[in-house]
C-alpha positions in Angstrom: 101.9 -108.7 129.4 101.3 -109.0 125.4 101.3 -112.8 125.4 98.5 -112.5 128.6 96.7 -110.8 126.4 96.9 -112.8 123.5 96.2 -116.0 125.6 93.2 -114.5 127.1 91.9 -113.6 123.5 93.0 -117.0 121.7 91.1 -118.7 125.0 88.1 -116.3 124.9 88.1 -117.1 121.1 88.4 -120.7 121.3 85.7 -121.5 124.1 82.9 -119.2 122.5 83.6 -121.2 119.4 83.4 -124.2 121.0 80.3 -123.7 122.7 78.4 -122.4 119.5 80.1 -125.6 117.5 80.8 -128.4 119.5 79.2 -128.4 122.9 76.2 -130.1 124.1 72.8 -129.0 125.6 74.2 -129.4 129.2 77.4 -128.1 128.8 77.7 -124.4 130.0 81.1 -123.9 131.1 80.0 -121.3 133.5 83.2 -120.7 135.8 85.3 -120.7 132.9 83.2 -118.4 131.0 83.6 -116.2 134.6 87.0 -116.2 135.2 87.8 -115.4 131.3 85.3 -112.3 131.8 86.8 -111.0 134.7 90.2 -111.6 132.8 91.7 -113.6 135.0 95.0 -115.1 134.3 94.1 -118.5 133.0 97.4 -119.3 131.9 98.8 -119.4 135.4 98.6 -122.4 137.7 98.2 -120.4 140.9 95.4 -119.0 139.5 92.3 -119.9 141.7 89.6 -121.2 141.4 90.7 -122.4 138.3 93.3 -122.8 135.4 93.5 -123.9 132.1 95.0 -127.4 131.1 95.4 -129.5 127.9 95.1 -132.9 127.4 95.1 -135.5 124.7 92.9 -138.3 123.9 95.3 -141.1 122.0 93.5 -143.3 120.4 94.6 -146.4 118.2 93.5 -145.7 114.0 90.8 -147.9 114.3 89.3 -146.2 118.1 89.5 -149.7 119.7 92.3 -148.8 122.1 93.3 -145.3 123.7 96.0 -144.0 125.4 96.1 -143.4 129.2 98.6 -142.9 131.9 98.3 -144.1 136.2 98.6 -140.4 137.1 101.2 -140.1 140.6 99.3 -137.6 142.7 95.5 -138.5 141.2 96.1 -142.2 141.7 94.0 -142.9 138.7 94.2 -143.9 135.1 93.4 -140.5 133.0 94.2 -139.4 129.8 97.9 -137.7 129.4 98.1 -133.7 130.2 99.1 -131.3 132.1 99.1 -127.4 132.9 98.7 -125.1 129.7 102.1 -124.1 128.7 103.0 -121.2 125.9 102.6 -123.3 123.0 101.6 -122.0 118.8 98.1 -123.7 119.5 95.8 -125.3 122.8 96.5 -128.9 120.6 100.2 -128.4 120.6 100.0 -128.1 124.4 97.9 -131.1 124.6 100.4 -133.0 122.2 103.7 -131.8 124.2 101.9 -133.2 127.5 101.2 -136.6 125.3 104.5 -137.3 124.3 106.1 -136.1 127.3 104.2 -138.1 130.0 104.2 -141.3 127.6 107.5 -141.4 125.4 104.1 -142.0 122.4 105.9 -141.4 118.9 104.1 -141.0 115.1 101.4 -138.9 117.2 98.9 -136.8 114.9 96.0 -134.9 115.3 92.7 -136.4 114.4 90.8 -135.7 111.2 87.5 -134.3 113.5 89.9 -131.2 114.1 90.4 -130.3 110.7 93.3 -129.1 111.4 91.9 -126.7 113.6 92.6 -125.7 117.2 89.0 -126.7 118.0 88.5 -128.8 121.2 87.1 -131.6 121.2 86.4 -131.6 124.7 86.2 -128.9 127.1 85.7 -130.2 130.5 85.9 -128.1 134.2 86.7 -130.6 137.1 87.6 -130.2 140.2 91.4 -131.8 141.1 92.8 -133.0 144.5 95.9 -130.2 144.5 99.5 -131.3 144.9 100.9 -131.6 148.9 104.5 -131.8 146.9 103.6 -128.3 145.2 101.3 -126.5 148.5 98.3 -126.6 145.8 94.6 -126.7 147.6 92.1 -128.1 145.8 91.3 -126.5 142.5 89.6 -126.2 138.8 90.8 -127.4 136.3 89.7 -126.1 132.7 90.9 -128.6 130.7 90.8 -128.5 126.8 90.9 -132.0 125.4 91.9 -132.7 122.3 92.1 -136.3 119.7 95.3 -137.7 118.8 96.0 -140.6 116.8 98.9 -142.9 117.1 100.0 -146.6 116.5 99.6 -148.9 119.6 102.3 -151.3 118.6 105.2 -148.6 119.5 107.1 -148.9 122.4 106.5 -146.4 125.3 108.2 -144.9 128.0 106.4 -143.2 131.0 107.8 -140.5 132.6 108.3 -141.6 136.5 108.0 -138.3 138.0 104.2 -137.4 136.9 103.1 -141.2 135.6 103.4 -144.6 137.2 103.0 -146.1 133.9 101.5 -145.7 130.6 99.2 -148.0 128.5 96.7 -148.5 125.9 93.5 -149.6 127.4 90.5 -150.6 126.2 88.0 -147.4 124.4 85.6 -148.6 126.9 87.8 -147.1 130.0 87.0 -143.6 128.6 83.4 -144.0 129.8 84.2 -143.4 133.2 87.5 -141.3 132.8 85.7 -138.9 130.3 82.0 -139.5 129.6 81.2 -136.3 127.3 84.6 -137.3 125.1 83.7 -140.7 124.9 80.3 -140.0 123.6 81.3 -137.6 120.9 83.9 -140.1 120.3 81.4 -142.6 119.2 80.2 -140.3 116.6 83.4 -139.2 115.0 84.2 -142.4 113.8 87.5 -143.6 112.8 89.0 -141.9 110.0 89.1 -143.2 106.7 
């Protein structure tokens, strides 16, 4: 029940912060903001109407290229993630998801973080379920989070969750993740 608790408190902590630091006019986050205040257990993928998730925006050192993976039950190109797994930090979930669904190696987290467990992203969508799993349709609360990595390494997909993995053009974001690839255009490649 402790670690519950401090997940509850560290998401609580982290989405208040976010929305006081990072989000824009239109972005409320209203069921999350709910189900956190009625202390649901967020960290749970049975949880309904929602869960939280973690994903990773990989994108190439100069932000010409990113990262994405032909997701098996969505049927769509997305960036890699998954369900939120115990993890020190929400970015160390979204970089075990990265490197798991993609084989990506030399992955880092981007400057804009600071080295700080900040989202970059927090985006609320609503996802198809899984037939394989009994899962209706649900919410996911995803907290999205900028990677870095070089594009010229080899990758490996894993088969079970992806059909393949690639580096696509930054452009493909628009659709995939329209708030991330805005902010993305203002943060700038490091250096």
């Amino acid at each position: 029940m402790r670690w519950v608790m401090s997940f509850r408190a560290r998401l609580d902590s982290t989405v208040s912060r976010y929305l006081a630091e990072v989000a824009g006019p239109r972005e409320h986050l209203a069921l999350l903001r709910w189900q956190i205040g009625e202390r649901h257990a967020l960290d749970r993928r049975e949880t309904l109407p929602g869960h939280a998730t973690t994903s990773a925006f990989v994108v190439s050192p100069d932000h010409a290229q990113v990262l994405l993976i032909d997701h098996v039950v969505i049927e769509r190109w997305l960036q890699p993630g998954g369900h939120y797994e115990p993890a020190a930090s929400f970015h160390a979930s979204a970089f075990r998801e990265a490197v798991e669904e993609t084989g990506v190696t030399g992955l880092v987290l981007h400057p804009w973080h600071r080295g700080e467990d900040l989202p970059f992203a927090i985006d609320s969508h609503e996802v198809p379920g899984n037939p394989r799993r009994s899962e209706l349709p649900h919410i996911h609360h995803d907290l999205q989070y900028l990677f870095i990595a070089d594009p010229s390494l080899p990758l490996i997909a894993q088969e079970e969750e992806v059909h393949a993995a690639a580096w696509k053009p930054i452009a493909a974001l628009a659709e995939i993740a329209p708030v991330a690839f805005a902010r993305l255009r203002t943060a700038g490649p490091p250096g």
